[in-house]
PDB file with SEQRES, HELIX, SHEET and CRYST1 records, atoms N, CA, C and O in Angstrom:
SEQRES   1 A   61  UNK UNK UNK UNK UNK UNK UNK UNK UNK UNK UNK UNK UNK          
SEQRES   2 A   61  UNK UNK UNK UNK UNK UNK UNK UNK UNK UNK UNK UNK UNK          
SEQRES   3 A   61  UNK UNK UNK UNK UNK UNK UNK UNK UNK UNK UNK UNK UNK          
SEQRES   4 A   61  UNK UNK UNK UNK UNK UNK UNK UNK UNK UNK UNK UNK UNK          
SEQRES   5 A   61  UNK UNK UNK UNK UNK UNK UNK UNK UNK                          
HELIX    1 AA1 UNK A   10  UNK A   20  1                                  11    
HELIX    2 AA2 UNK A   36  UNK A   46  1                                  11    
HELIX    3 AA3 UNK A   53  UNK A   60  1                                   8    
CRYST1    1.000    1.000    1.000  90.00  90.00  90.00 P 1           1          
ATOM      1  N   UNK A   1      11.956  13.090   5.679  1.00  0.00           N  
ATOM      2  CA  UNK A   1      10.751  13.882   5.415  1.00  0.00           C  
ATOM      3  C   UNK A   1      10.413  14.719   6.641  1.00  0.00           C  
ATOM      4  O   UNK A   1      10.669  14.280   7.762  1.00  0.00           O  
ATOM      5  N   UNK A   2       9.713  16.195   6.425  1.00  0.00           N  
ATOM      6  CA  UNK A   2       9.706  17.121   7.289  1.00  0.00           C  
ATOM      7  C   UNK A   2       8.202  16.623   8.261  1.00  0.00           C  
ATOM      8  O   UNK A   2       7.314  16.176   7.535  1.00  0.00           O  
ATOM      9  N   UNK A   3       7.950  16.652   9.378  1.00  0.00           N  
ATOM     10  CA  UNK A   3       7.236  16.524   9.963  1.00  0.00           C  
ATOM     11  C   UNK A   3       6.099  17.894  10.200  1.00  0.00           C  
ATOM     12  O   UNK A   3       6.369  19.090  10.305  1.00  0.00           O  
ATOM     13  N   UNK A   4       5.139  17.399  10.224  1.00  0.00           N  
ATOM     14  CA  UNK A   4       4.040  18.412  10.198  1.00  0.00           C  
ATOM     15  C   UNK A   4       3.944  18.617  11.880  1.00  0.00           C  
ATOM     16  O   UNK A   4       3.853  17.591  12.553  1.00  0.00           O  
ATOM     17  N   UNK A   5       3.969  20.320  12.765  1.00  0.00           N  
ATOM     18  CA  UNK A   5       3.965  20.766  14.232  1.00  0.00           C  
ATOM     19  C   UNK A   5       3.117  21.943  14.306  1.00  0.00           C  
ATOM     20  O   UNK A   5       3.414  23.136  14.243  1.00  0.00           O  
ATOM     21  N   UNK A   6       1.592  21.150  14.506  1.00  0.00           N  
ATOM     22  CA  UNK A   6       0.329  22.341  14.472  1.00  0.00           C  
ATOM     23  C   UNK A   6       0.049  21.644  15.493  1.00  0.00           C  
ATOM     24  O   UNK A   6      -1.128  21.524  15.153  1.00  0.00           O  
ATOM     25  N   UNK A   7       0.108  20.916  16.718  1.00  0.00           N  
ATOM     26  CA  UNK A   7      -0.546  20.225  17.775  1.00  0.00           C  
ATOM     27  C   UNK A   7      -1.625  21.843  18.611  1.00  0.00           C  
ATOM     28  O   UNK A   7      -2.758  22.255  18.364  1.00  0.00           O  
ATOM     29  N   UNK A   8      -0.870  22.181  19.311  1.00  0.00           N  
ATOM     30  CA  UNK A   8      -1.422  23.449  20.098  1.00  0.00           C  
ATOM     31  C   UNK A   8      -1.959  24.676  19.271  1.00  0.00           C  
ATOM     32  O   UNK A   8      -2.958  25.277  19.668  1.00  0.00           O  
ATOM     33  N   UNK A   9      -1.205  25.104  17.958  1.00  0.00           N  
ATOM     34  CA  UNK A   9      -1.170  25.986  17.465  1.00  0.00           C  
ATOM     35  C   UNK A   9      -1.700  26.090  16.039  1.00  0.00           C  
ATOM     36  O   UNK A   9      -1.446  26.909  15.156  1.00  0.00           O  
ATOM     37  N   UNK A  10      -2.615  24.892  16.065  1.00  0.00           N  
ATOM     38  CA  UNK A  10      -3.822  24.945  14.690  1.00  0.00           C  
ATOM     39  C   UNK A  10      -4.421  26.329  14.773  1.00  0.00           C  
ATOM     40  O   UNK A  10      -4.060  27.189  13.969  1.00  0.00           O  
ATOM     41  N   UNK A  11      -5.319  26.586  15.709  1.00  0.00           N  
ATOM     42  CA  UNK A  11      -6.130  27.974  15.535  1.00  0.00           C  
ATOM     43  C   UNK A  11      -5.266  29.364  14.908  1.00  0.00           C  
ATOM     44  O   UNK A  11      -5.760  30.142  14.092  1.00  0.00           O  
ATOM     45  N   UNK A  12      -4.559  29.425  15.200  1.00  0.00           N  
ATOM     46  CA  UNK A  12      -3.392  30.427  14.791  1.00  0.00           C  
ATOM     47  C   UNK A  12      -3.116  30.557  13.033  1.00  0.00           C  
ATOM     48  O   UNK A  12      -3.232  31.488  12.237  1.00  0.00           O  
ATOM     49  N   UNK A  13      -2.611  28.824  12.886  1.00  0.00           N  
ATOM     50  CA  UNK A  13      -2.043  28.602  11.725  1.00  0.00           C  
ATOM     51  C   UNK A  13      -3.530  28.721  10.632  1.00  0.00           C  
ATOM     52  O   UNK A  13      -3.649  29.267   9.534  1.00  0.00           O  
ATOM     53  N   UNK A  14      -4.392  28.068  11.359  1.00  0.00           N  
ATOM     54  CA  UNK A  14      -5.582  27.739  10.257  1.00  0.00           C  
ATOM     55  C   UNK A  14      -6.226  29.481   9.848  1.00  0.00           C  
ATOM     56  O   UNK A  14      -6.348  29.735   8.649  1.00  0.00           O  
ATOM     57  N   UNK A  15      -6.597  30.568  10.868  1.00  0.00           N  
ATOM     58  CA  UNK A  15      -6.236  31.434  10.471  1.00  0.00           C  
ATOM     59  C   UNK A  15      -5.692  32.373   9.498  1.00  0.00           C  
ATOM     60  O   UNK A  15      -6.131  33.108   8.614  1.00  0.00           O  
ATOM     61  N   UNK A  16      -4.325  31.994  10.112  1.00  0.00           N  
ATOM     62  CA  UNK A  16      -2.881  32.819   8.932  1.00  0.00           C  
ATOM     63  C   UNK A  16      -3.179  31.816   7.415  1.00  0.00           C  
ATOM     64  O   UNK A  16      -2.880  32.590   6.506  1.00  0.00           O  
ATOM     65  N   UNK A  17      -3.534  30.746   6.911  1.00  0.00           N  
ATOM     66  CA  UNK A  17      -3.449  29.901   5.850  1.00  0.00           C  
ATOM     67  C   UNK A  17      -4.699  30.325   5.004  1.00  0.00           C  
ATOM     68  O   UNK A  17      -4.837  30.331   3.781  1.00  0.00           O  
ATOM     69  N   UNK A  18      -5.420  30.618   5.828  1.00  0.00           N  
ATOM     70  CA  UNK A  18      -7.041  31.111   5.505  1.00  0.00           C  
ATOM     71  C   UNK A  18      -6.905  32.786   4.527  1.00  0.00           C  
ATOM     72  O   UNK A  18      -7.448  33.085   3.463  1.00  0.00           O  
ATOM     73  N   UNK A  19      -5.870  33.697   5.502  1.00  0.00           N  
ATOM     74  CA  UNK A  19      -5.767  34.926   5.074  1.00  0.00           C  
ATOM     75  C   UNK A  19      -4.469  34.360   3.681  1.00  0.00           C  
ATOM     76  O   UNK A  19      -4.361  35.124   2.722  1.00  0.00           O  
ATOM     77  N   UNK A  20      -4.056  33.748   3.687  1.00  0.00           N  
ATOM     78  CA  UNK A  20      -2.698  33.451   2.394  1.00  0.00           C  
ATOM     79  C   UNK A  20      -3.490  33.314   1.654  1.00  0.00           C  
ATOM     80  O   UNK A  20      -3.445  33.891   0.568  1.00  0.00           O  
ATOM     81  N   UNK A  21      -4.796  32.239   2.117  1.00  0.00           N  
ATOM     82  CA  UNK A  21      -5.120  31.472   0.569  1.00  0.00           C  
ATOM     83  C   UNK A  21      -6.719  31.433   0.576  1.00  0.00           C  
ATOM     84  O   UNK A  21      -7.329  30.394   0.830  1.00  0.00           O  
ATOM     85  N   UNK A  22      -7.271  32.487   0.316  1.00  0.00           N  
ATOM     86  CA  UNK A  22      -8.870  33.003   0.801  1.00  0.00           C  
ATOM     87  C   UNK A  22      -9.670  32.202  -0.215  1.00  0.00           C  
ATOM     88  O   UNK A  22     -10.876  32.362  -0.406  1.00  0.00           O  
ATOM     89  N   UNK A  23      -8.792  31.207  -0.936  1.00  0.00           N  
ATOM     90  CA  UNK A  23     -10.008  30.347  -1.238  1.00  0.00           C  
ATOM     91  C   UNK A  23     -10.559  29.350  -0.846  1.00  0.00           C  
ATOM     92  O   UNK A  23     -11.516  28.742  -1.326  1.00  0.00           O  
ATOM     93  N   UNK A  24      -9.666  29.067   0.483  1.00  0.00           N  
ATOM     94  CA  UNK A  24      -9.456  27.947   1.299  1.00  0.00           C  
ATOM     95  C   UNK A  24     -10.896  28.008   1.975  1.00  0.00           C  
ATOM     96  O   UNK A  24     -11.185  29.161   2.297  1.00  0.00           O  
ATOM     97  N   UNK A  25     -11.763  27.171   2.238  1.00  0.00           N  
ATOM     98  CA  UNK A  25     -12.882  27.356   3.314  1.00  0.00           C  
ATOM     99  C   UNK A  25     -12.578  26.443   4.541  1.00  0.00           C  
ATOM    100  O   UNK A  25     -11.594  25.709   4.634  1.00  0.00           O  
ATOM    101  N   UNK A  26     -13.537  26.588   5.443  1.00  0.00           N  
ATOM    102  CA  UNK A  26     -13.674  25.859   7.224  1.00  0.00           C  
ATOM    103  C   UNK A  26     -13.655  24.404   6.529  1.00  0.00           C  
ATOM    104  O   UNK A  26     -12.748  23.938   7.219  1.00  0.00           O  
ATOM    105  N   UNK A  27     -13.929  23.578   5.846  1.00  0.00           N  
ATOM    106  CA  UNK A  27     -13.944  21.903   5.729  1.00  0.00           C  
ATOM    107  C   UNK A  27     -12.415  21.741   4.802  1.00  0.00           C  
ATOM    108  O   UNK A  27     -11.949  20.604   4.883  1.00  0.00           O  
ATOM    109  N   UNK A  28     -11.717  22.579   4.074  1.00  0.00           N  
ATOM    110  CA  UNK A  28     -10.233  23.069   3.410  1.00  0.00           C  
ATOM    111  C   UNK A  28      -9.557  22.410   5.387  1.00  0.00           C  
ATOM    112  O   UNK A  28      -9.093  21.355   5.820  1.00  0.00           O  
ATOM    113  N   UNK A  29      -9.782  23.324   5.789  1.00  0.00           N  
ATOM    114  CA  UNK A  29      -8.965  23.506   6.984  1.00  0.00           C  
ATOM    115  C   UNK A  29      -9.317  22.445   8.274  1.00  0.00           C  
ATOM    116  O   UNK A  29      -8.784  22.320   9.377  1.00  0.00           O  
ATOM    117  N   UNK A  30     -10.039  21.998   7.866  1.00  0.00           N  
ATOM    118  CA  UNK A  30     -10.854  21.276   9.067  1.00  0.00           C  
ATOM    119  C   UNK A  30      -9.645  20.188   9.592  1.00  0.00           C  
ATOM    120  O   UNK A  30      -9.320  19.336   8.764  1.00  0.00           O  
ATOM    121  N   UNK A  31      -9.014  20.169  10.814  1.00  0.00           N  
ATOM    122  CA  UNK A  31      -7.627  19.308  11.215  1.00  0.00           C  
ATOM    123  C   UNK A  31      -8.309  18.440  12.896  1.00  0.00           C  
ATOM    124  O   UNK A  31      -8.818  18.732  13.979  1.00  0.00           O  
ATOM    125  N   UNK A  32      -7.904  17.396  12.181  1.00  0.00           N  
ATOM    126  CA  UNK A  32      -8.317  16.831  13.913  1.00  0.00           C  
ATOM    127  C   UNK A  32      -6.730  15.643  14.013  1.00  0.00           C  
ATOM    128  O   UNK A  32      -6.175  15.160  13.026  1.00  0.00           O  
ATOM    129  N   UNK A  33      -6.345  15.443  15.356  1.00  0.00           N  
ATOM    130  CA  UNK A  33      -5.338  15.035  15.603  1.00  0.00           C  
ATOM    131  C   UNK A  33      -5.042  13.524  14.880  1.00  0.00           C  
ATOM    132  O   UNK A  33      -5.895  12.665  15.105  1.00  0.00           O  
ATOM    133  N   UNK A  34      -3.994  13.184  14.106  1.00  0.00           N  
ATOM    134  CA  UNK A  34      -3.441  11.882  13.821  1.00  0.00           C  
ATOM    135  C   UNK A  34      -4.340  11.805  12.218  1.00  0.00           C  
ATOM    136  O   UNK A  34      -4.539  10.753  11.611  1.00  0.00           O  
ATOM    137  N   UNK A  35      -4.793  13.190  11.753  1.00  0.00           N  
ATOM    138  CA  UNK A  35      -5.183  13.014  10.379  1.00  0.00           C  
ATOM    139  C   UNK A  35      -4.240  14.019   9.559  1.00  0.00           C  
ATOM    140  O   UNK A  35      -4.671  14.498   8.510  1.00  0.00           O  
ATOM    141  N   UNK A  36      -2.983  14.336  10.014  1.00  0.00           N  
ATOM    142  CA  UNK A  36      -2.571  15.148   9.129  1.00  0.00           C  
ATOM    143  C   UNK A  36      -2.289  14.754   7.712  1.00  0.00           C  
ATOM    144  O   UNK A  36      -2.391  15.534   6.765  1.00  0.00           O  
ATOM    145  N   UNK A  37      -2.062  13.965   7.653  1.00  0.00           N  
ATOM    146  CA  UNK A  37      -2.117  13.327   6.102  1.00  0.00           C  
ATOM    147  C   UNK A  37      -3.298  14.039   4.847  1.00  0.00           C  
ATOM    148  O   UNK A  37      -3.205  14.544   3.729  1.00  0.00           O  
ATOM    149  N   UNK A  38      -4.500  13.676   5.928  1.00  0.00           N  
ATOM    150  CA  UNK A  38      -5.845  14.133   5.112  1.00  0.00           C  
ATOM    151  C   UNK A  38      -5.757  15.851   4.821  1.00  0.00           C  
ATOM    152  O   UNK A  38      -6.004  16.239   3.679  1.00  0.00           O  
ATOM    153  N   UNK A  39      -5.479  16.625   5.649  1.00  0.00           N  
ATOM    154  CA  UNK A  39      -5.309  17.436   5.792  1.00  0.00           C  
ATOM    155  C   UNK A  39      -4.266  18.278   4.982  1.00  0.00           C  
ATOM    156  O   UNK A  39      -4.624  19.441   4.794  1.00  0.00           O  
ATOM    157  N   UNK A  40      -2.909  17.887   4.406  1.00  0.00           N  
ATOM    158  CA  UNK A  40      -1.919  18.321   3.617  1.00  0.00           C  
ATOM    159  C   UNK A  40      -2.358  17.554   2.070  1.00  0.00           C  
ATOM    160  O   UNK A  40      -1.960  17.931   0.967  1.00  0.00           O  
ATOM    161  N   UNK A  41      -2.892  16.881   2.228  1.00  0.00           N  
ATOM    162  CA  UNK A  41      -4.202  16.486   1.065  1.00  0.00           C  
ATOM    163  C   UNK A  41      -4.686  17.653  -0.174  1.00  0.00           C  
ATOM    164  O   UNK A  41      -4.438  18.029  -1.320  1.00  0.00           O  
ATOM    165  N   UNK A  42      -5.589  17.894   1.048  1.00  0.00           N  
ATOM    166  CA  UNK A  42      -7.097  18.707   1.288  1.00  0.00           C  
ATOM    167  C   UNK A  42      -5.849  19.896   0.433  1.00  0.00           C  
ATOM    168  O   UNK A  42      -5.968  20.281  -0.730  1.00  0.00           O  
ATOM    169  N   UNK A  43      -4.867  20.231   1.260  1.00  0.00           N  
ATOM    170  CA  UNK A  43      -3.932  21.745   0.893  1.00  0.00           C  
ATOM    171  C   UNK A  43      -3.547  21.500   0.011  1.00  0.00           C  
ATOM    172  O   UNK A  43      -3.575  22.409  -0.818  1.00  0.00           O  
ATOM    173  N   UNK A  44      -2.918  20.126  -0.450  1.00  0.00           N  
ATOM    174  CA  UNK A  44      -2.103  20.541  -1.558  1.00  0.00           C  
ATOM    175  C   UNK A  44      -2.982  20.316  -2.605  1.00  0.00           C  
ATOM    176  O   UNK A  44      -2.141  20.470  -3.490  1.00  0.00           O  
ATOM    177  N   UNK A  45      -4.399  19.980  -3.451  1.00  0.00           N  
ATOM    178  CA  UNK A  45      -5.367  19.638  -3.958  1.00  0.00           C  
ATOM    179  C   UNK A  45      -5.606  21.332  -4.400  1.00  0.00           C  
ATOM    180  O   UNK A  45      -5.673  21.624  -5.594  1.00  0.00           O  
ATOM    181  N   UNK A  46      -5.718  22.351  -3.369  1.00  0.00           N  
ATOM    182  CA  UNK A  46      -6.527  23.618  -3.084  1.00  0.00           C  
ATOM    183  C   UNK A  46      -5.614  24.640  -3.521  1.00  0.00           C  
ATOM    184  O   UNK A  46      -5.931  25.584  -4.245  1.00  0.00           O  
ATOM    185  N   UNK A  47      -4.144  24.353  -2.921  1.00  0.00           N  
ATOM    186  CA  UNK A  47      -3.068  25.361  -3.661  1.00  0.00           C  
ATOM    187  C   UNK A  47      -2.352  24.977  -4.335  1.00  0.00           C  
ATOM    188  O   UNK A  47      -1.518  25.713  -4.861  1.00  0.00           O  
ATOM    189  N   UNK A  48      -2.407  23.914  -4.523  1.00  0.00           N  
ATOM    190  CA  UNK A  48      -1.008  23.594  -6.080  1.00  0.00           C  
ATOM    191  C   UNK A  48       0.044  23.221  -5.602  1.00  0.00           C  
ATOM    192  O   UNK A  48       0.907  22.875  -6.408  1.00  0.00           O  
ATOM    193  N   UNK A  49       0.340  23.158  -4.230  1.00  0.00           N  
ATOM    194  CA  UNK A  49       1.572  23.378  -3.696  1.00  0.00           C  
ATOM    195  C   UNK A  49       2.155  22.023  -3.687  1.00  0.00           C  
ATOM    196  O   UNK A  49       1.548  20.968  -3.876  1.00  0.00           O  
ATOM    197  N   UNK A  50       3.217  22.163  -3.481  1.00  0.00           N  
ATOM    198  CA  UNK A  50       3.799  20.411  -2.864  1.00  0.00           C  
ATOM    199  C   UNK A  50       4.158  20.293  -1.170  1.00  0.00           C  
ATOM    200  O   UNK A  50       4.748  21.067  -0.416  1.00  0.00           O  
ATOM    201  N   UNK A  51       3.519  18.961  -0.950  1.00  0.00           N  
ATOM    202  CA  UNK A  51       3.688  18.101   0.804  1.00  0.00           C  
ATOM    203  C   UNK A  51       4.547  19.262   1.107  1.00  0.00           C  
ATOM    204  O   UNK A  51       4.112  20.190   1.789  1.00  0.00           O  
ATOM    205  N   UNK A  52       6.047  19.252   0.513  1.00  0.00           N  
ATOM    206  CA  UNK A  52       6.939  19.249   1.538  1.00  0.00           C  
ATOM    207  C   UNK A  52       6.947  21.132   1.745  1.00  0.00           C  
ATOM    208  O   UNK A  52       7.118  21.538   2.895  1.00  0.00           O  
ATOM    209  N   UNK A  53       6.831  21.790   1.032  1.00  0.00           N  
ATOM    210  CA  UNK A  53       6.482  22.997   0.944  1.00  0.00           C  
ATOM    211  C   UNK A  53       5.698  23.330   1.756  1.00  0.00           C  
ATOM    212  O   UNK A  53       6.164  24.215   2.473  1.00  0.00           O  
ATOM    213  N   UNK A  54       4.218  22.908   2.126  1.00  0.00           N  
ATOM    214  CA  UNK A  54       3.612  23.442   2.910  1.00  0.00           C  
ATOM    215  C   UNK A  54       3.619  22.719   4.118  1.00  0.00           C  
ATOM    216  O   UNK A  54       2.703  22.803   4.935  1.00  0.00           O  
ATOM    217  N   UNK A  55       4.479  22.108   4.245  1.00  0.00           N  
ATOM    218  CA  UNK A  55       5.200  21.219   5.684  1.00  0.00           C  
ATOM    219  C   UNK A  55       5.612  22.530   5.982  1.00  0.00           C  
ATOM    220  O   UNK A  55       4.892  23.163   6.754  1.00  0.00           O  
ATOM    221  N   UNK A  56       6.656  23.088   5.516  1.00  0.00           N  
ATOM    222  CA  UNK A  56       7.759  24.188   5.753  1.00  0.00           C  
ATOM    223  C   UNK A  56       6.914  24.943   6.027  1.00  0.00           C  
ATOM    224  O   UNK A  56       7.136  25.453   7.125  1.00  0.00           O  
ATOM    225  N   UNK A  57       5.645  25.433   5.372  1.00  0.00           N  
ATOM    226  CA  UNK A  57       5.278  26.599   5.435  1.00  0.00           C  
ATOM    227  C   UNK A  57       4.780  26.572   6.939  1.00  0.00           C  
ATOM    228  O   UNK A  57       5.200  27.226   7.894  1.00  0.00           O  
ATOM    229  N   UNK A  58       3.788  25.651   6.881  1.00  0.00           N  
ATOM    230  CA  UNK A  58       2.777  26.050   8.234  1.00  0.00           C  
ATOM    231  C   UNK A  58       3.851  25.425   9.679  1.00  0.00           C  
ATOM    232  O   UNK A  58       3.500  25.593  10.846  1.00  0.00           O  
ATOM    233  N   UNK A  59       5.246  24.663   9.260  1.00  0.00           N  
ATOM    234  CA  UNK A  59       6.321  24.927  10.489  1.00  0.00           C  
ATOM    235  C   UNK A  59       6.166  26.092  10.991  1.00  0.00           C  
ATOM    236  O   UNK A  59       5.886  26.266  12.177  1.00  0.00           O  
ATOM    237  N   UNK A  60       6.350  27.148  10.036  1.00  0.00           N  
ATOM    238  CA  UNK A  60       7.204  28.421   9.468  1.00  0.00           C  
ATOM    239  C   UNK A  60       5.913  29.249  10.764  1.00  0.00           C  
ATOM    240  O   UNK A  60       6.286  30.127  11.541  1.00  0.00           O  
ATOM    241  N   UNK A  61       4.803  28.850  10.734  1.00  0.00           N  
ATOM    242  CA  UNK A  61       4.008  30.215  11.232  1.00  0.00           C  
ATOM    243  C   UNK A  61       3.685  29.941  12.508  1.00  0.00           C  
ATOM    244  O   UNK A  61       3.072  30.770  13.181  1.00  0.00           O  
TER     245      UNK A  61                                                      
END                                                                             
């Protein structure tokens, strides 16, 4: 399984995810360290998407 790598570079990503998916709001995005779980949750609940997909994605940015 792909590992989720937003440590330094949340502000950036939360951002760019915000402009993809403008239905996303600030508590959508809200990430604090050792909760990523909650967090790819929260995303995949909001876009439909699947874990491993938006693993890739927010690698990707």
């Amino acid at each position: 399984m792909n590992t989720l790598k937003i440590q330094n570079n949340w502000p950036g990503i939360r951002d760019r995810l915000k402009e993809k998916y403008d239905h996303l709001t600030d508590d959508d995005l809200n990430f604090r360290e050792g909760e990523e779980d909650k967090l790819l949750v929260r995303l995949e609940q909001k876009t439909g998407r699947r874990r491993e997909a938006l693993i890739e994605e927010i690698n990707q940015m």
